[in-house]
C-alpha positions as CSV (number, residue, x, y, z in Angstrom):
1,X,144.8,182.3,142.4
2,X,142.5,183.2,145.5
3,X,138.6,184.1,144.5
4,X,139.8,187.7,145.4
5,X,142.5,188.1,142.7
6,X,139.9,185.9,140.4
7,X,137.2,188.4,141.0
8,X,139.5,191.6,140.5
9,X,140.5,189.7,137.1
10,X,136.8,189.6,136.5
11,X,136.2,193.1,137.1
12,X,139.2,194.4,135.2
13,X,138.0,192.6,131.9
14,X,134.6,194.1,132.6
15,X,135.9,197.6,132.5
16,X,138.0,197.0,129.5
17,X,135.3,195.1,127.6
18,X,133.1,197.6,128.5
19,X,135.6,200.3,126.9
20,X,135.7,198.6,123.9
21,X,132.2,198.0,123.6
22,X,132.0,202.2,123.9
23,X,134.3,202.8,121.2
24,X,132.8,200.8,119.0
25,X,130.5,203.5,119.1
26,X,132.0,206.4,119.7
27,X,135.6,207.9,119.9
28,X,137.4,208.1,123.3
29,X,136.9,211.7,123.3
30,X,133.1,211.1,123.8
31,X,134.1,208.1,127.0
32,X,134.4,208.9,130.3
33,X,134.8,207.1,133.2
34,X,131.5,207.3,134.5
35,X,130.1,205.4,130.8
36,X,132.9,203.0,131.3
37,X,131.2,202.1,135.1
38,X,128.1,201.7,133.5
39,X,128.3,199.7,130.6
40,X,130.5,197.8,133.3
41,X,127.9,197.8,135.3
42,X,130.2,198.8,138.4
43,X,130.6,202.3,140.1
44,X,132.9,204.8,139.2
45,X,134.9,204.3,142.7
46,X,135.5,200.6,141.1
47,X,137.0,202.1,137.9
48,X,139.3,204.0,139.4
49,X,140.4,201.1,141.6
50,X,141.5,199.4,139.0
51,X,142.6,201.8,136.4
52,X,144.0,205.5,136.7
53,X,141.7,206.7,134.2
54,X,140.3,205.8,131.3
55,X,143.6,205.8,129.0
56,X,145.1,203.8,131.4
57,X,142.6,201.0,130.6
58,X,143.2,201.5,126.9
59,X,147.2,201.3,127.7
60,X,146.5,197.9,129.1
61,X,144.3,196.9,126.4
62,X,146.7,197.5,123.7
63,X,149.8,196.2,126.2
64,X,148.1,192.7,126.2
65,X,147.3,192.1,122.6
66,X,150.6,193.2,121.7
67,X,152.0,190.4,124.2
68,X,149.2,187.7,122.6
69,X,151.1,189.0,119.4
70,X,154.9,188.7,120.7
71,X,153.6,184.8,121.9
72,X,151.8,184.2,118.5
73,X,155.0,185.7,116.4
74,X,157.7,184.0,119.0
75,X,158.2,180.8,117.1
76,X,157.8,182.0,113.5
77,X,161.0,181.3,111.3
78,X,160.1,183.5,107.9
79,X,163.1,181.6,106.0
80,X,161.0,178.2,106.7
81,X,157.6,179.6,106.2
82,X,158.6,181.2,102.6
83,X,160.2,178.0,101.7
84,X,157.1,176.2,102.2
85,X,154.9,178.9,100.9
86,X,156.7,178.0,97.6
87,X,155.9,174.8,97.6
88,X,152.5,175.3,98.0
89,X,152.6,174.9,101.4
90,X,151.0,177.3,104.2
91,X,152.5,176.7,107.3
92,X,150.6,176.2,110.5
93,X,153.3,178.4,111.9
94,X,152.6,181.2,109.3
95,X,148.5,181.7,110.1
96,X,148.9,182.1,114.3
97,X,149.5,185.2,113.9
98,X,146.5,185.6,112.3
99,X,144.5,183.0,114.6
100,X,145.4,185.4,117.6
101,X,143.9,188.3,115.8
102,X,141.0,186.3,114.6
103,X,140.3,185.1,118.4
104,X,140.5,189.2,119.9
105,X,138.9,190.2,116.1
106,X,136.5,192.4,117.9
107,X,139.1,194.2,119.9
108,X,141.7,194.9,117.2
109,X,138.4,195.7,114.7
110,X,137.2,198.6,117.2
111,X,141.2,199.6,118.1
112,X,142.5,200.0,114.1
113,X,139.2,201.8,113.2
114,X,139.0,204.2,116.8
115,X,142.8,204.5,118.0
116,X,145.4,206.3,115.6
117,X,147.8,205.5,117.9
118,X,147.2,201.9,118.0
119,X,147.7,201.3,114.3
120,X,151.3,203.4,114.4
121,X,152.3,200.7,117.7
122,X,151.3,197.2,115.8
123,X,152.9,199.0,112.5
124,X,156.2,199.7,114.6
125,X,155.7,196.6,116.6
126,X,155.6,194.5,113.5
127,X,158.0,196.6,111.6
128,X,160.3,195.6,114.7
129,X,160.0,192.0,114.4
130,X,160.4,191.8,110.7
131,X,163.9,193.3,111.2
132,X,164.1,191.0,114.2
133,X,163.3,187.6,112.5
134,X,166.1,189.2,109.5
135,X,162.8,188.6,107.2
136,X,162.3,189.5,103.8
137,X,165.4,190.7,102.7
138,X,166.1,192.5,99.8
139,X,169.3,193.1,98.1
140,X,170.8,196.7,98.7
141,X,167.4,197.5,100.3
142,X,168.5,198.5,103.8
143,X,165.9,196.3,105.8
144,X,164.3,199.0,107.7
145,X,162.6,199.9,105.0
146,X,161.5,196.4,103.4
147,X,160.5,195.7,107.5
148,X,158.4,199.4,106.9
149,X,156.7,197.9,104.1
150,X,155.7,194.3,105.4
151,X,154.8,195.9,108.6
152,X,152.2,198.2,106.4
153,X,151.5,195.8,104.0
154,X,151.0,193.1,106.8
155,X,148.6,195.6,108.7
156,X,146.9,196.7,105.4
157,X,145.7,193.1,104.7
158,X,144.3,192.6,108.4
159,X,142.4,195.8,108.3
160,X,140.8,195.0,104.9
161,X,140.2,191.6,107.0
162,X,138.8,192.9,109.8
163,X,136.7,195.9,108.0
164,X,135.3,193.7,105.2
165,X,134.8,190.1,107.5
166,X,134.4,188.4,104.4
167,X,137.2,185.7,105.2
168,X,138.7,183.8,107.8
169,X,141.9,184.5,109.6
170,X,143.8,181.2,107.5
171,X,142.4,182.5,104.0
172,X,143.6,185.9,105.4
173,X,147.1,184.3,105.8
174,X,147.2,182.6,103.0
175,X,147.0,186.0,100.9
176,X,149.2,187.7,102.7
177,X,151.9,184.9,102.1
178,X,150.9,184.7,98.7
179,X,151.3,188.8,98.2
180,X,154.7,188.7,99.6
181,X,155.8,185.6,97.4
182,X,154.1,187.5,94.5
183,X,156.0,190.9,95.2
184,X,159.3,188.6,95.2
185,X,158.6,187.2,91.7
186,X,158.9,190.8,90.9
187,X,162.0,191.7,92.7
């Protein structure tokens, strides 16, 4: 990578740090571009170099945590991880998920609580790879609707996470395994 595409990187990830540092106090609606330049600390110009406009940088904020989640999710086997779950066991494999969350915690914090939108693309996204990964199936449940309740049970747990920061993201795991293998005891 040449020091010009480094310092283009670096400008980029200003402007979208500096987006999320305004929506953690305000809703998009109250943002414009020329508040994004400044907590940026670049001019406007440089803003629109790099981005369209200011949902264009919130496109590509969303876009690369949802690939930090399709790498984090890749190698999960739910058949595996429940099996060890009850044993006791909670799989390395079963908290990444939660690790890459924990890592971009602020981000997905200020996205669930600011950005409707968001929540309804990691709710499909996950709902997606639960039917994907053929996880959690139920008997004469069709699965798009047991993948529609793990996907909002899965995001309920890493809101209540993220809102209360009370835990880490491995304890936060850890519940979530053990309220899916509780929920089975019942089925």
């Amino acid at each position: 990578m040449t020091i010009y595409n480094e310092m283009n990187a670096a400008t980029r990830q200003k402007i979208m740090n500096a987006l999320i540092t305004l929506l953690q106090q305000r809703p998009l609606s109250k943002v414009s571009v020329q508040t994004i330049a400044d907590q940026a600390e670049v001019n406007r110009g440089t803003v629109y170099v790099h981005f369209v406009d200011k949902y264009a940088i919130l496109e590509t904020i969303e876009k690369r945590l949802i690939e930090g989640l399709e790498k984090a999710i890749k190698p999960l086997q739910p058949a595996s991880i429940l099996a060890e779950a009850k044993q006791g066991i909670v799989s390395p494999f079963s908290t990444r998920v939660f690790q890459y969350i924990e890592e971009q915690q602020k981000v997905f914090r200020t996205l669930l609580l600011q950005d409707v939108e968001f929540t309804k693309k990691l709710r499909d996204f996950f709902m997606n790879q639960f039917i994907e990964k053929k996880a959690l199936i139920i008997e004469n449940v069709p699965i798009s609707y047991t993948a529609a309740f793990a996907a909002s049970a899965f995001l309920g747990v890493v809101e209540q996470w993220l809102t209360a920061q009370e835990i880490d993201g491995q304890t936060a795991a850890t519940y979530f395994i053990k309220i899916i293998l509780g929920l089975k005891k019942i089925n």
